[in-house]
DRENSE-732849 format. One line per 3 residues: number of its first residue (from 1); their letters; for each residue x, y, z of C-alpha. Coordinates in Angstrom, 3 decimals. Example, Ala and Ser with C-alpha at 12.3 -4.5 7.8 and 13.67 -1.06 7.14 Angstrom:
BEGIN
1	as	12.300 -4.500 7.800 ~ 13.670 -1.060 7.140
// end
This chain:
BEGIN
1	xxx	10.011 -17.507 -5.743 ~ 10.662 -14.677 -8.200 ~ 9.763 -14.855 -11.692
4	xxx	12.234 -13.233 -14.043 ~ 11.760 -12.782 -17.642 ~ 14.231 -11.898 -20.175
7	xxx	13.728 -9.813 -23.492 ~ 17.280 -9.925 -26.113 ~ 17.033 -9.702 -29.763
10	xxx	19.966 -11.694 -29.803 ~ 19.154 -15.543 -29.431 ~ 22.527 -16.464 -28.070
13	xxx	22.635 -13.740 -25.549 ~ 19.151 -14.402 -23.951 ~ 20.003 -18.047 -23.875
16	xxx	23.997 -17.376 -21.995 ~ 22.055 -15.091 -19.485 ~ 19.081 -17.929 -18.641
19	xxx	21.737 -19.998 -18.206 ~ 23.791 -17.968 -15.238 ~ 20.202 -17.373 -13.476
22	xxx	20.387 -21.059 -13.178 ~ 22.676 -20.128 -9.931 ~ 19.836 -19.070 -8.419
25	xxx	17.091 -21.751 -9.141 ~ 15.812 -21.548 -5.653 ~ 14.864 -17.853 -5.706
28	xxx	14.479 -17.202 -9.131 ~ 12.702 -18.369 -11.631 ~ 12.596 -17.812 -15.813
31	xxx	9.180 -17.622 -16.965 ~ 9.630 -16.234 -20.555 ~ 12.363 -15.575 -23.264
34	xxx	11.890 -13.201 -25.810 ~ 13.688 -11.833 -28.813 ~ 10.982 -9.843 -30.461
37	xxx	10.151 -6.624 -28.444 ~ 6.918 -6.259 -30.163 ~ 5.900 -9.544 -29.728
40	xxx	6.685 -9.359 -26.160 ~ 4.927 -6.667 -24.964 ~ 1.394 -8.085 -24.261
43	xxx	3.430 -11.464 -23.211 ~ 5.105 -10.034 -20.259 ~ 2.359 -8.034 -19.174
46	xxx	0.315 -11.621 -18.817 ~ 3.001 -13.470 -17.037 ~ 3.748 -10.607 -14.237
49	xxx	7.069 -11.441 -13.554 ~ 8.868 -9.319 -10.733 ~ 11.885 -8.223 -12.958
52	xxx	12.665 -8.169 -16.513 ~ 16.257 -8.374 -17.916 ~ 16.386 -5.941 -20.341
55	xxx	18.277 -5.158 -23.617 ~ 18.560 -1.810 -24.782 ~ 19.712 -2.146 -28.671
58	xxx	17.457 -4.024 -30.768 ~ 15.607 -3.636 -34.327 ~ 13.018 -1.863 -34.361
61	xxx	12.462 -0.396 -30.458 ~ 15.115 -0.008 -28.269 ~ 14.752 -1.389 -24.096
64	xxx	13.465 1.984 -23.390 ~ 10.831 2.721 -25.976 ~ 9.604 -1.047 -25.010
67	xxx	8.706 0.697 -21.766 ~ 7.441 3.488 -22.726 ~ 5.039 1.312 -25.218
70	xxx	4.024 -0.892 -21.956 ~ 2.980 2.475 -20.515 ~ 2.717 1.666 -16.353
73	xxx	4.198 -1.435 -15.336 ~ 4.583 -3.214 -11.845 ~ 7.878 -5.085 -12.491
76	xxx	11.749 -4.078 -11.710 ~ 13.951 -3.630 -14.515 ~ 17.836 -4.993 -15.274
79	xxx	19.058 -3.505 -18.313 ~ 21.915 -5.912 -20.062 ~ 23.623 -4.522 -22.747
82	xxx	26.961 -3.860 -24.666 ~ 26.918 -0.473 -24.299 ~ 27.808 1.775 -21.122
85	xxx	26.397 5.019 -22.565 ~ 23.001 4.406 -20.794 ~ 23.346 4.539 -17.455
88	xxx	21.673 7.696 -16.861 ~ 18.659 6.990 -18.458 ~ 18.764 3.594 -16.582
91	xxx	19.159 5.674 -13.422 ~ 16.186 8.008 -14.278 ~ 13.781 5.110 -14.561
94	xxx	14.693 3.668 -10.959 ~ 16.368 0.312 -12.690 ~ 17.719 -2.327 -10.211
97	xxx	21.064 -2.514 -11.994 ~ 22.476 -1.811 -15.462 ~ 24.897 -4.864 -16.277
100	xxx	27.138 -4.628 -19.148 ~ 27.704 -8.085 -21.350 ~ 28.943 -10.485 -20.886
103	xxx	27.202 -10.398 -17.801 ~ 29.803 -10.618 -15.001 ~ 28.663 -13.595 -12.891
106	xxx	29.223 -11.300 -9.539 ~ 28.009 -8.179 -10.982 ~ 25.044 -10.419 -11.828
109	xxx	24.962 -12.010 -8.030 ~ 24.899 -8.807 -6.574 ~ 21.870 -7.359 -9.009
112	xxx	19.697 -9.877 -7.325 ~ 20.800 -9.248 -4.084 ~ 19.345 -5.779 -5.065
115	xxx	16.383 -7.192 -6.425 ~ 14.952 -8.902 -4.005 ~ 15.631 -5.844 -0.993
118	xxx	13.754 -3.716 -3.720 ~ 10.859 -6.765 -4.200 ~ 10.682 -7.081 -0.501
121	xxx	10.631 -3.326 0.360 ~ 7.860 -3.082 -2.359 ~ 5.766 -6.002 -0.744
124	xxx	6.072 -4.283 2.703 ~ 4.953 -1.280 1.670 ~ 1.925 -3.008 -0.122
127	xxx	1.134 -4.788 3.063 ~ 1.366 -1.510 5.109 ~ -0.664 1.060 3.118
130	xxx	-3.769 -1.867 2.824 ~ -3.466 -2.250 6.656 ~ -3.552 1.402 6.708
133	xxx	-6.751 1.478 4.693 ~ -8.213 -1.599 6.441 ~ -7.327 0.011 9.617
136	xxx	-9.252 2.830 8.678 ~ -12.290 1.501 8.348 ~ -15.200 -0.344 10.053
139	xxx	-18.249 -2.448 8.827 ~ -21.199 -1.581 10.794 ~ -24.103 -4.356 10.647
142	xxx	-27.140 -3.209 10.869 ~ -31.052 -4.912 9.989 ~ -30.464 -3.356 6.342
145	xxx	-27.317 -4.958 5.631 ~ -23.560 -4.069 5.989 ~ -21.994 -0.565 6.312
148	xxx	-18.313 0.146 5.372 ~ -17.100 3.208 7.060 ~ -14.444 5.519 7.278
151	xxx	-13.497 5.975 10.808 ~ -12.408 9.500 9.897 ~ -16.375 10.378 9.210
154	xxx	-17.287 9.285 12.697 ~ -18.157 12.089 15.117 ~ -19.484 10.264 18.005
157	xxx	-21.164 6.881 18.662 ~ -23.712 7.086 21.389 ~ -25.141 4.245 23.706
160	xxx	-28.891 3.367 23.346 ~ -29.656 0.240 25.255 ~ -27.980 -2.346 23.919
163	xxx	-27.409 -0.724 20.569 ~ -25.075 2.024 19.550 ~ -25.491 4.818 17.363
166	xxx	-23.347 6.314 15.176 ~ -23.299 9.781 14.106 ~ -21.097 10.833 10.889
169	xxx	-20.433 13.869 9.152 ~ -23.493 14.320 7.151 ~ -25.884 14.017 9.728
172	xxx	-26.122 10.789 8.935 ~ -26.672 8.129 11.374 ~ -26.570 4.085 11.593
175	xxx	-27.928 1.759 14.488 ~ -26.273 -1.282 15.193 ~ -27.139 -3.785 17.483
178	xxx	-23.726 -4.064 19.478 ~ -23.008 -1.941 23.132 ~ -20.661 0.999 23.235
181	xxx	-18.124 -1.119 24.984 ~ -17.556 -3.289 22.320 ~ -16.874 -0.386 19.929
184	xxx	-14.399 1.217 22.766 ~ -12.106 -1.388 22.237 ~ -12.563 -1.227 18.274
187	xxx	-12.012 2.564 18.443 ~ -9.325 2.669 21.017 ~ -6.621 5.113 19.288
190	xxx	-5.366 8.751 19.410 ~ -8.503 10.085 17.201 ~ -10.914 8.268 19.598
193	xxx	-12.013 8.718 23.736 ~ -14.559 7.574 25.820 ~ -16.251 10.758 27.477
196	xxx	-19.394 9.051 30.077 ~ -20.667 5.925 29.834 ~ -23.315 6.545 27.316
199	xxx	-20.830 8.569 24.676 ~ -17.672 7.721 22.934 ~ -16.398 11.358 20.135
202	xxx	-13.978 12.027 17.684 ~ -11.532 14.208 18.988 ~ -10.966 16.177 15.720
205	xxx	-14.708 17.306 15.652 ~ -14.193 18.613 19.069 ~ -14.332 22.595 18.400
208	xxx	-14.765 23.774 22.213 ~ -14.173 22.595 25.498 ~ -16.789 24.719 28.176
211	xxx	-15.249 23.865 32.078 ~ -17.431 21.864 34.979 ~ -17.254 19.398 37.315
214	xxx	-16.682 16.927 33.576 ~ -17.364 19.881 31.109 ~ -18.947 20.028 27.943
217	xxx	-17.616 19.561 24.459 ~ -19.221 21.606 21.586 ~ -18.625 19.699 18.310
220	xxx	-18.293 20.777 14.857 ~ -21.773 19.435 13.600 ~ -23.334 22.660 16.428
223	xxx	-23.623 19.196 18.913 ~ -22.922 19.614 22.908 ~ -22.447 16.796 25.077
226	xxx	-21.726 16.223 28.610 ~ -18.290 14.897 29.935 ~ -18.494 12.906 33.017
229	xxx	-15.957 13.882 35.849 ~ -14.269 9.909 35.845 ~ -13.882 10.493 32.329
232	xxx	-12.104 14.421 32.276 ~ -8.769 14.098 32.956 ~ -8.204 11.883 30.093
235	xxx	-10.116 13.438 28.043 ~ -8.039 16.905 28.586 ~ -4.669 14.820 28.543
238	xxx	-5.911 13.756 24.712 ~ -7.121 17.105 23.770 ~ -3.910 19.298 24.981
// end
């Protein structure tokens, strides 16, 4: 459900236009009416509605100073008004629609259509860029506690026993108490390859490849380590 809020000095206006959003009850909902722009800026920030129908002439502050008093916002933005000499500086601050009044119950139909693509593009992208970050990195458990870290930082992991030890830029290094196989499914992407049993890298640390029967990698932290010969060919297929 989307909550809408609506800010209109005039009383009369505000209360026509909550009216016509009535339509649309079962996506949209009106959480606040104001007709004092100063006394609705900390209001609207506190009730986080996803768009905010908009006047742009009233006393005092126009619909476009009121933004610029709110500073950084997270809402959308439908500007209602009487006037049709706007529309650029509508169109300069990305606003969903600019309706003129009286708001045009079709014009007004298709402004939510519009809203909610531009609510739903903004939620996807929300979801995507913290799966990115998740995705990114990795808690490592250890006997001190828990490590959070950024799978970029990782230059190898190497098997000892039963544990595995990581080895990050830094020359620092964490032990935890899980095998290498479990982290080869963990780190199973482009970045990442399984080189011998006992040694999964981080292909952008790899600065040389010397040829063998596997070969040896030199990596960027002056490291060298041994390639076994089941493990070459797709190690070479990742690399070039």
């Amino acid at each position: 459900m989307l909550k809408a809020a609506i800010l209109d000095d005039e009383v009369k206006g505000s209360k026509l236009l909550s009216q016509k959003l009535e339509f649309f009850e079962d996506e949209l909902q009106v959480v606040g009416i104001f007709n004092q722009p100063t006394k609705a800026l900390d209001a609207i920030i506190e009730l986080k509605p996803d768009v905010l129908f908009l006047d742009v002439e009233m006393p005092g502050i126009n619909g476009f100073q009121f933004l610029e008093r709110l500073g950084s916002f997270d809402f959308e933005v439908i500007f209602t008004t009487a006037y049709d000499s706007y529309t650029l500086e509508a169109l300069r601050l990305s606003a969903v629609d600019y309706l003129l009044k009286p708001v045009d119950e079709e014009e007004l139909k298709t402004a939510i259509t519009r809203l909610r693509k531009r609510v739903a593009e903004k939620s996807n992208f929300k979801t995507l860029k913290k799966e990115k970050v998740n995705s990114n990195r990795l808690a490592l458990t250890t006997a001190e506690g828990v490590y959070i870290v950024d799978k970029t930082q990782i230059i190898r992991v190497e098997a000892m026993s039963n544990y595995s030890v990581f080895i990050l830029a830094g020359s620092k290094k964490i032990v935890v108490s899980k095998t290498l196989k479990e982290f080869e499914n963990i780190l199973d992407d482009e970045f990442f390859t399984r080189i011998s049993r006992s040694m999964i890298i981080n292909l952008t640390y790899v600065v040389k490849y010397r040829k063998g029967d596997g070969g040896t990698l030199e990596l960027s932290d002056g490291s060298e380590v041994e390639v076994s010969t089941q493990r070459k060919d797709i190690l070479l297929q990742k690399l070039f």
